[in-house]
Structures are given as structure tokens and as C-alpha cells.
N, C-alpha and C positions, 0 to 999 in steps of 0.2 A: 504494500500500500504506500507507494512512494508519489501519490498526485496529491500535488496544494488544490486547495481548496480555498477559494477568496468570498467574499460576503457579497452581495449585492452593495449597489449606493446606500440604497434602503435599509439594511443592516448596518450597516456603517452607519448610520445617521442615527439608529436604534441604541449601536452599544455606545457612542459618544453620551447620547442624552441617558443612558443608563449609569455611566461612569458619574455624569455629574450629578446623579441621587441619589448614589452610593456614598459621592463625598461628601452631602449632608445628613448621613447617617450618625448617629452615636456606635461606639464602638458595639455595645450590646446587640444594638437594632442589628449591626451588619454582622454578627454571628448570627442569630437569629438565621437572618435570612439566608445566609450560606449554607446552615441548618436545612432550610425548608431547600432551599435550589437542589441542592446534592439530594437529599430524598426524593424530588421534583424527576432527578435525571435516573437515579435507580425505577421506577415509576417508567418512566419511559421504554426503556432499556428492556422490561419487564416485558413492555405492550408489544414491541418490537420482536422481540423473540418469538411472543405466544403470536401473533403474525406473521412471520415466517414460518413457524413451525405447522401452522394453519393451509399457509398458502403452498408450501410444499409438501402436504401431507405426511409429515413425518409421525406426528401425534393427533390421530383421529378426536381424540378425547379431549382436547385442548378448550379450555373454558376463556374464552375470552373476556369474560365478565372480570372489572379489576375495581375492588372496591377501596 
């Protein structure tokens, strides 16, 4: 897996405006939230699998449902 991968404008334009929300966070707030992000991307990661594993029939039984 050796291809970059660049952001759109629009992305870019996202993580700037995100960077400067970040820097008016209190230091708690932005654990917090790093907190919730990284559970956020486990969550994903999650749905992604059970989607693949769906779409290439590997696990007939695969529950999609993620609560």
C-alpha cells in the first residue's frame, strides 16, 4: 500500500476549520474528544469489516446491526 492519498479542497478546508476548534478547547475537553474520535474510528472499522465480510460472503451470519 504504497499510494498517497490527498484530501479534496473541501477536506482541507474541513481539517483547517477543525484544527482551529481544537485550539479553543480546554485541555480536558480535547481528551474527551480524542476519547470519543478513536472509539468513533474502532466503530467504523467495525462496520467496514462486517461489510466486506457481507459483500464477499465470507460470513453468511454476519449481523450488520451495530449498536
Amino acid at each position: 500500500m504504497d499510494q498517497t492519498v490527498e484530501l479534496t479542497l473541501e477536506q482541507e478546508f474541513m481539517l483547517k476549520d477543525f484544527a482551529f476548534q481544537v485550539q479553543k478547547m480546554s485541555l480536558e475537553q480535547a481528551r474527551e474528544f480524542l476519547i470519543d474520535q478513536h472509539r468513533n474510528m474502532l466503530i467504523q472499522k467495525l462496520i467496514f469489516q462486517n461489510l466486506l465480510k457481507h459483500e464477499w460472503n465470507l460470513d453468511p451470519d454476519v449481523d450488520l446491526a451495530i449498536s
